[in-house]
Biotite code that builds the C-alpha atoms (Angstrom):
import biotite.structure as struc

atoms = struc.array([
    struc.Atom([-22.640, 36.377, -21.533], chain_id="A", res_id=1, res_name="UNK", atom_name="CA", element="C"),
    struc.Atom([-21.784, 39.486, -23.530], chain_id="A", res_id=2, res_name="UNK", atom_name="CA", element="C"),
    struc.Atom([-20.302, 40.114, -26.544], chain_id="A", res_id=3, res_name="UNK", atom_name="CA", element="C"),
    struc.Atom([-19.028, 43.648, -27.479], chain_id="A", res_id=4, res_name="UNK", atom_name="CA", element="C"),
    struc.Atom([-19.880, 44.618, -31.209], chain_id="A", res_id=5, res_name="UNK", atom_name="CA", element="C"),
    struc.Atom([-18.222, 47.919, -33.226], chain_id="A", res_id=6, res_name="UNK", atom_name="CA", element="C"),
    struc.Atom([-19.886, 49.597, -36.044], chain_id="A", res_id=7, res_name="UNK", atom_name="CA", element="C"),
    struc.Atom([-19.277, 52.911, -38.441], chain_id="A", res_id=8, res_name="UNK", atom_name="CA", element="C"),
    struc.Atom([-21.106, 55.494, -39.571], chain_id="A", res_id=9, res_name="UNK", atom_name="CA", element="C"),
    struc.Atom([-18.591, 56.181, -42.202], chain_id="A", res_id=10, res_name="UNK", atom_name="CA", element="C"),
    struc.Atom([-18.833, 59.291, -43.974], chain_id="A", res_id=11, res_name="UNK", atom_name="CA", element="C"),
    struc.Atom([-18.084, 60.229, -47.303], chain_id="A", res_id=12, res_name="UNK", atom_name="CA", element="C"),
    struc.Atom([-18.869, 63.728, -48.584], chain_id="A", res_id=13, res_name="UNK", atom_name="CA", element="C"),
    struc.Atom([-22.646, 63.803, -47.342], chain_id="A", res_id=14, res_name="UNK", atom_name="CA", element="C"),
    struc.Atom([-23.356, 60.291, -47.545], chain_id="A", res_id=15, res_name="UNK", atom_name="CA", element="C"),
    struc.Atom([-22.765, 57.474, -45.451], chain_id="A", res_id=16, res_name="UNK", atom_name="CA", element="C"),
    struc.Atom([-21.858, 53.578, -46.449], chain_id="A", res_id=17, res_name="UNK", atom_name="CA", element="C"),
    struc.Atom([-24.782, 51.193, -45.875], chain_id="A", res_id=18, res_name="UNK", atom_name="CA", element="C"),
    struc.Atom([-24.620, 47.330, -46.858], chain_id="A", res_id=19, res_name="UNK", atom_name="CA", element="C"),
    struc.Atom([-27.884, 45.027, -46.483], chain_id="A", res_id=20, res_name="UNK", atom_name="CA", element="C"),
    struc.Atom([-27.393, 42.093, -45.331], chain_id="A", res_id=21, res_name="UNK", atom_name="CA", element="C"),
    struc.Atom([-27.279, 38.939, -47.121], chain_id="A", res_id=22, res_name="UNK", atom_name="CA", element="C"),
    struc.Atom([-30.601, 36.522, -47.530], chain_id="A", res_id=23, res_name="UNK", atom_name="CA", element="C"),
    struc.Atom([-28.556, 33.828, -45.488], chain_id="A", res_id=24, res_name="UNK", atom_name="CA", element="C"),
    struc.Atom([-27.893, 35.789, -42.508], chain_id="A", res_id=25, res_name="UNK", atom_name="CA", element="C"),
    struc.Atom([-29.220, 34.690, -39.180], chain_id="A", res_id=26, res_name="UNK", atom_name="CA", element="C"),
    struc.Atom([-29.251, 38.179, -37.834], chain_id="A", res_id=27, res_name="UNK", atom_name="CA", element="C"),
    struc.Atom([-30.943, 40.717, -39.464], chain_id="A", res_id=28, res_name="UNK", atom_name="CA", element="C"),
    struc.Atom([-31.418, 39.243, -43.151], chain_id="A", res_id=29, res_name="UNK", atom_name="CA", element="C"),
    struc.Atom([-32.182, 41.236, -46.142], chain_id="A", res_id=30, res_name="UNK", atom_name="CA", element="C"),
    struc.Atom([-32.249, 44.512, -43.863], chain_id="A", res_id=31, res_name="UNK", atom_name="CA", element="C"),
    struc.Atom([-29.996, 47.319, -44.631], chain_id="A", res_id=32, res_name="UNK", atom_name="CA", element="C"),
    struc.Atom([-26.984, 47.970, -41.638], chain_id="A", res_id=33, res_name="UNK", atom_name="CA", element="C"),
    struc.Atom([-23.926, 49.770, -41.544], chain_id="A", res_id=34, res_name="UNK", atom_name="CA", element="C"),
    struc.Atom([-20.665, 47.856, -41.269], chain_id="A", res_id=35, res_name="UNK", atom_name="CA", element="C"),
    struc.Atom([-18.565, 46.269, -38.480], chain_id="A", res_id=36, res_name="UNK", atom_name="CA", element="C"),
    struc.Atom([-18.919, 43.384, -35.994], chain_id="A", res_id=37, res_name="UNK", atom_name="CA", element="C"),
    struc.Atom([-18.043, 41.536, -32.634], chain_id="A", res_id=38, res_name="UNK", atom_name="CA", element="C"),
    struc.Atom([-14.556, 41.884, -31.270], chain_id="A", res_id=39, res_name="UNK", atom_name="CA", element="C"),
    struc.Atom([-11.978, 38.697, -30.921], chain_id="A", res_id=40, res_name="UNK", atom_name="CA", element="C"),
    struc.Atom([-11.194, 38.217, -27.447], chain_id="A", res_id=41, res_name="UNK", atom_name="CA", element="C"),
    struc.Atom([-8.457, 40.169, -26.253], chain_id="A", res_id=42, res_name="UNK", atom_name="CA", element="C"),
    struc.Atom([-9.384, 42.816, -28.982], chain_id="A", res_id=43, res_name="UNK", atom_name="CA", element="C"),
    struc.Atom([-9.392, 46.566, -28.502], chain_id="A", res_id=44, res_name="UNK", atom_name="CA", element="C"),
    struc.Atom([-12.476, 48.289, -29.780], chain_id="A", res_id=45, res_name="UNK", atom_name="CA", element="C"),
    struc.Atom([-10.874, 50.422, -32.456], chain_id="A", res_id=46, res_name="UNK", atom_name="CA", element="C"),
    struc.Atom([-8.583, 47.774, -33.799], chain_id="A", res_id=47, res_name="UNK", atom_name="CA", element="C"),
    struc.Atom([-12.014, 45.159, -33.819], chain_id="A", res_id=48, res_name="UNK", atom_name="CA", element="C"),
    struc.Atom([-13.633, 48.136, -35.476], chain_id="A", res_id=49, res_name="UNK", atom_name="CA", element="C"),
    struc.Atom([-10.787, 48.673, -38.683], chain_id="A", res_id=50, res_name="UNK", atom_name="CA", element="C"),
    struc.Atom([-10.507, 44.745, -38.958], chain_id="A", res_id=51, res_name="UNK", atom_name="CA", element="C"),
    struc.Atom([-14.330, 44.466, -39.354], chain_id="A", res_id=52, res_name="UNK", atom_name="CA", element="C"),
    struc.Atom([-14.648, 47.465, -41.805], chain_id="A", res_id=53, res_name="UNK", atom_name="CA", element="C"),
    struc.Atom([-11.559, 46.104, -44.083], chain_id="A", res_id=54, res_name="UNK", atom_name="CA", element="C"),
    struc.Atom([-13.175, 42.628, -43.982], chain_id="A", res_id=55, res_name="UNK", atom_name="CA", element="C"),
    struc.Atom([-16.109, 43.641, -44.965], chain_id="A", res_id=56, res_name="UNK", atom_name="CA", element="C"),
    struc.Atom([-15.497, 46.638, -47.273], chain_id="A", res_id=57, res_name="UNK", atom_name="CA", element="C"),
    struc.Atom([-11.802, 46.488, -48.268], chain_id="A", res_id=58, res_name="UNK", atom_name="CA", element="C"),
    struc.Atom([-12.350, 50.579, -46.914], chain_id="A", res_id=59, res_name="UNK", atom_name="CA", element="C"),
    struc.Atom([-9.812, 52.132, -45.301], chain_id="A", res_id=60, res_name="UNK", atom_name="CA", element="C"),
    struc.Atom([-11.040, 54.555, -42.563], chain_id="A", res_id=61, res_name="UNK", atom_name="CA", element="C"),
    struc.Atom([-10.814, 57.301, -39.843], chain_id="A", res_id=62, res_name="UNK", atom_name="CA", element="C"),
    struc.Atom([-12.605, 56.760, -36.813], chain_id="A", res_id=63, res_name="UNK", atom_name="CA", element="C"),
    struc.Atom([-13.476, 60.448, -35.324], chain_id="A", res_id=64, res_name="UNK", atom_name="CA", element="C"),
    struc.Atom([-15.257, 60.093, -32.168], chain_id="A", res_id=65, res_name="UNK", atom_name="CA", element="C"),
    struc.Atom([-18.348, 57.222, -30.314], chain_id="A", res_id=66, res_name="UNK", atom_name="CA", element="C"),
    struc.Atom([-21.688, 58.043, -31.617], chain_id="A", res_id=67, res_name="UNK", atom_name="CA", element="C"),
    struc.Atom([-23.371, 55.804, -29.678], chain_id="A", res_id=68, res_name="UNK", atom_name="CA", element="C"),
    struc.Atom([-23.306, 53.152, -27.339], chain_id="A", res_id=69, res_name="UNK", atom_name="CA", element="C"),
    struc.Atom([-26.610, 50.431, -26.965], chain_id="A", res_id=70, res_name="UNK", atom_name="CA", element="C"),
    struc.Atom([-27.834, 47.409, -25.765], chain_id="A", res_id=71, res_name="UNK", atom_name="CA", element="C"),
    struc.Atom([-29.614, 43.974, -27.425], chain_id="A", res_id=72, res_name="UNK", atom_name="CA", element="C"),
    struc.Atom([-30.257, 41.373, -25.524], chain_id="A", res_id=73, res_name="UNK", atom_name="CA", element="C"),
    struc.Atom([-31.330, 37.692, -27.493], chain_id="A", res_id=74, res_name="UNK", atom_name="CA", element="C"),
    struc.Atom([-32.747, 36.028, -25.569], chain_id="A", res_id=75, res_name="UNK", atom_name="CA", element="C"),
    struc.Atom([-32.433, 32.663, -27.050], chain_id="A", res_id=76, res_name="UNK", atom_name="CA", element="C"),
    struc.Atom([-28.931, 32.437, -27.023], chain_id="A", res_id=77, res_name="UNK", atom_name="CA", element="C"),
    struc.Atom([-28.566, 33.993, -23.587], chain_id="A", res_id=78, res_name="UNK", atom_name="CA", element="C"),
    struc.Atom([-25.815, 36.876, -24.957], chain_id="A", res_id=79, res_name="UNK", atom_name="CA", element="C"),
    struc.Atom([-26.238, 40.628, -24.607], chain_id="A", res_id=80, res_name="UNK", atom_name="CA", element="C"),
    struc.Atom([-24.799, 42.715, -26.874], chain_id="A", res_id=81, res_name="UNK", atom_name="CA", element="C"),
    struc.Atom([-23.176, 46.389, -26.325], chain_id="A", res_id=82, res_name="UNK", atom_name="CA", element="C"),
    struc.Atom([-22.812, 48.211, -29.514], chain_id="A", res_id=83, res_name="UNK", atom_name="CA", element="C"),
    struc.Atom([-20.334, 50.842, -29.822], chain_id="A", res_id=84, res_name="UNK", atom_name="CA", element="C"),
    struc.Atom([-21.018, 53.103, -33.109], chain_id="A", res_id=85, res_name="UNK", atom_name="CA", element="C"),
    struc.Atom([-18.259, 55.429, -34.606], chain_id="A", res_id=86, res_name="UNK", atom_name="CA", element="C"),
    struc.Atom([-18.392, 58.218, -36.783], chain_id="A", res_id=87, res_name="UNK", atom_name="CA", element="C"),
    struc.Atom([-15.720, 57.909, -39.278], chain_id="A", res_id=88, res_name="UNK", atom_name="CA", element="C"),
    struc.Atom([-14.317, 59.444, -42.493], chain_id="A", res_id=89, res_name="UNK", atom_name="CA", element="C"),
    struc.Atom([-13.387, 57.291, -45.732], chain_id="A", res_id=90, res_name="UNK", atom_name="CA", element="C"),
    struc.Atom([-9.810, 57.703, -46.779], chain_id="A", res_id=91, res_name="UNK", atom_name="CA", element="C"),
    struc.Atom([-9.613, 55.115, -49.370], chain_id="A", res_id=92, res_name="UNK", atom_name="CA", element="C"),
    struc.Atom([-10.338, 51.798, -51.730], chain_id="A", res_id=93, res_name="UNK", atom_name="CA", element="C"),
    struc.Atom([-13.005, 51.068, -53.806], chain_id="A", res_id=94, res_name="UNK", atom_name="CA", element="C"),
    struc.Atom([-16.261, 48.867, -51.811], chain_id="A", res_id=95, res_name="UNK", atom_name="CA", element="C"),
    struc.Atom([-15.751, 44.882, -51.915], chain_id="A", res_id=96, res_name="UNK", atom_name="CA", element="C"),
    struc.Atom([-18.355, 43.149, -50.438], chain_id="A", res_id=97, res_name="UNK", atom_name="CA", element="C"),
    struc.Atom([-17.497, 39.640, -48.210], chain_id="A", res_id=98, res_name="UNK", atom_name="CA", element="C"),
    struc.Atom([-20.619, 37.222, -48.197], chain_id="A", res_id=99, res_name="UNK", atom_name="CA", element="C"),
    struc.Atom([-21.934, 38.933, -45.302], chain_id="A", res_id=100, res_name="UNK", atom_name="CA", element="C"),
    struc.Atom([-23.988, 41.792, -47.383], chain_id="A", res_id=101, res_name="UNK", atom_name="CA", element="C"),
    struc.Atom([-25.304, 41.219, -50.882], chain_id="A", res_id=102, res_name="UNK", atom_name="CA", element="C"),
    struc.Atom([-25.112, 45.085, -51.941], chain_id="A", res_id=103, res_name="UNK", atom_name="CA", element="C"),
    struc.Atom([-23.879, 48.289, -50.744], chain_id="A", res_id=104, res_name="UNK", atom_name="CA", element="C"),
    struc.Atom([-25.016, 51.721, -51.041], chain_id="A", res_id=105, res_name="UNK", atom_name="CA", element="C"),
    struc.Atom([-23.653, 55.287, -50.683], chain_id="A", res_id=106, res_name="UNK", atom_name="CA", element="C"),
    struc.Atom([-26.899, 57.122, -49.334], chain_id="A", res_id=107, res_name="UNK", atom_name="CA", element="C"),
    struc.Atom([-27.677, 60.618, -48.297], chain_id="A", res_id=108, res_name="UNK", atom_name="CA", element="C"),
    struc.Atom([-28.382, 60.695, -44.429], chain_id="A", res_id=109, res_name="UNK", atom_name="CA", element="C"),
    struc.Atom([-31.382, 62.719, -44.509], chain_id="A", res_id=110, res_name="UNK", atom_name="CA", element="C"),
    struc.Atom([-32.845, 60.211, -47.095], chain_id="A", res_id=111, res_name="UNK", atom_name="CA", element="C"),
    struc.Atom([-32.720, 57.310, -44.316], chain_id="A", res_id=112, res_name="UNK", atom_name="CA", element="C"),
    struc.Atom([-36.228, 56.761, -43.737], chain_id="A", res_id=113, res_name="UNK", atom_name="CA", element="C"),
    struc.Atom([-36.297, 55.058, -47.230], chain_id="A", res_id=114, res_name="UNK", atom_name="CA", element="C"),
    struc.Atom([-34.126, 51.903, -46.223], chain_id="A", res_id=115, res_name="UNK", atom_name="CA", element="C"),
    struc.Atom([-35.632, 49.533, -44.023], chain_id="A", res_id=116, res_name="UNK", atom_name="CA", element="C"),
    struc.Atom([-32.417, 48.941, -41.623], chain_id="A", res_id=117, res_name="UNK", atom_name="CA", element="C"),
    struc.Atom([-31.669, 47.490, -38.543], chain_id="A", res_id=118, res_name="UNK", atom_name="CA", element="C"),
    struc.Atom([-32.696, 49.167, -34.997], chain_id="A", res_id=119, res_name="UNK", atom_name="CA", element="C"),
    struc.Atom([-29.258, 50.335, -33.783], chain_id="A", res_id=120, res_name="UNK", atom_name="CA", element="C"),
    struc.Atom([-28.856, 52.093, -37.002], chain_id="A", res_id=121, res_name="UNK", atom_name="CA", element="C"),
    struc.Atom([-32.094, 54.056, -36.809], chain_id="A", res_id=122, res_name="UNK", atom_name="CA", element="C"),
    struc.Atom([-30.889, 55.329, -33.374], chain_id="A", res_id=123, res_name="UNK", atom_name="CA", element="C"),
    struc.Atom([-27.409, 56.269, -34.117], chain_id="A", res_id=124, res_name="UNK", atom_name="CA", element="C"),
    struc.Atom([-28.384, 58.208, -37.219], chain_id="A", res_id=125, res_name="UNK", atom_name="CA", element="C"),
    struc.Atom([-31.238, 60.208, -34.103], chain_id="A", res_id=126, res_name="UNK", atom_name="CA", element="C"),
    struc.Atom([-28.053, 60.729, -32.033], chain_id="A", res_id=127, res_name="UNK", atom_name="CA", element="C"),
    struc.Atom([-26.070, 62.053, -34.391], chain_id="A", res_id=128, res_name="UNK", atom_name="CA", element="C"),
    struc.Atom([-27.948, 64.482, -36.587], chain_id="A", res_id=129, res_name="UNK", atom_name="CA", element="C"),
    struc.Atom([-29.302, 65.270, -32.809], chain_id="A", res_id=130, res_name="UNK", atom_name="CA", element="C"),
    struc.Atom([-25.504, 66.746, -32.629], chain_id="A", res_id=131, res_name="UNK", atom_name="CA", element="C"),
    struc.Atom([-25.550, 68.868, -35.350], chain_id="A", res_id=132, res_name="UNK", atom_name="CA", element="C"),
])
């Protein structure tokens, strides 16, 4: 089984929007990730991705171009999952978090190494300073 998932590099100024990831969640707990999520059947990528970031953020955004596109597989539940990573632009609204994330964090990109954040993220923030 697969399952498609859309995240955002979303850019504001020099710094890009990270969340970590509430103590509760089964995926990646307590680890600091960018936003988005899985697509509802039937649901194009870039409308999955602007639901996701508006239910998660209350941001409104510009998705510019794919970053990145990878692969997970777990195992135990017998789903792969294809990641597809924009870069966007903020155009408005303050941050709200949903109970997904427990805090939120404008951070400069070339001060990444600091966070301790979820794979995909460490290799779409390669790929893209790779394009500078």
């Amino acid at each position: 089984m697969f399952r498609i998932v859309t995240k955002a590099l979303v850019f504001k100024g020099n710094e890009i929007l990270i969340l970590k990831r509430a103590s509760k969640s089964k995926f990646g707990k307590d680890l600091w990730d960018i936003p988005g999520g899985k697509l509802n059947f039937g649901e194009e990528p870039l409308e999955g991705l602007l639901r996701e970031i508006y239910e998660e953020t209350s941001l409104s955004i510009s998705p510019k171009s794919i970053i990145d596109v990878s692969s997970g597989i777990d195992n135990e539940k017998g789903i792969q999952y294809v990641t597809i990573t924009y870069l966007c632009d903020y155009v408005s609204g303050e941050v709200r978090l949903n109970d997904e994330n427990k805090e939120f964090a404008w951070a400069n990109i070339k001060n990444m190494k600091d966070y301790n954040k979820m794979y995909y993220l460490e290799q779409s923030l390669d790929k893209y300073l790779k394009s500078l």
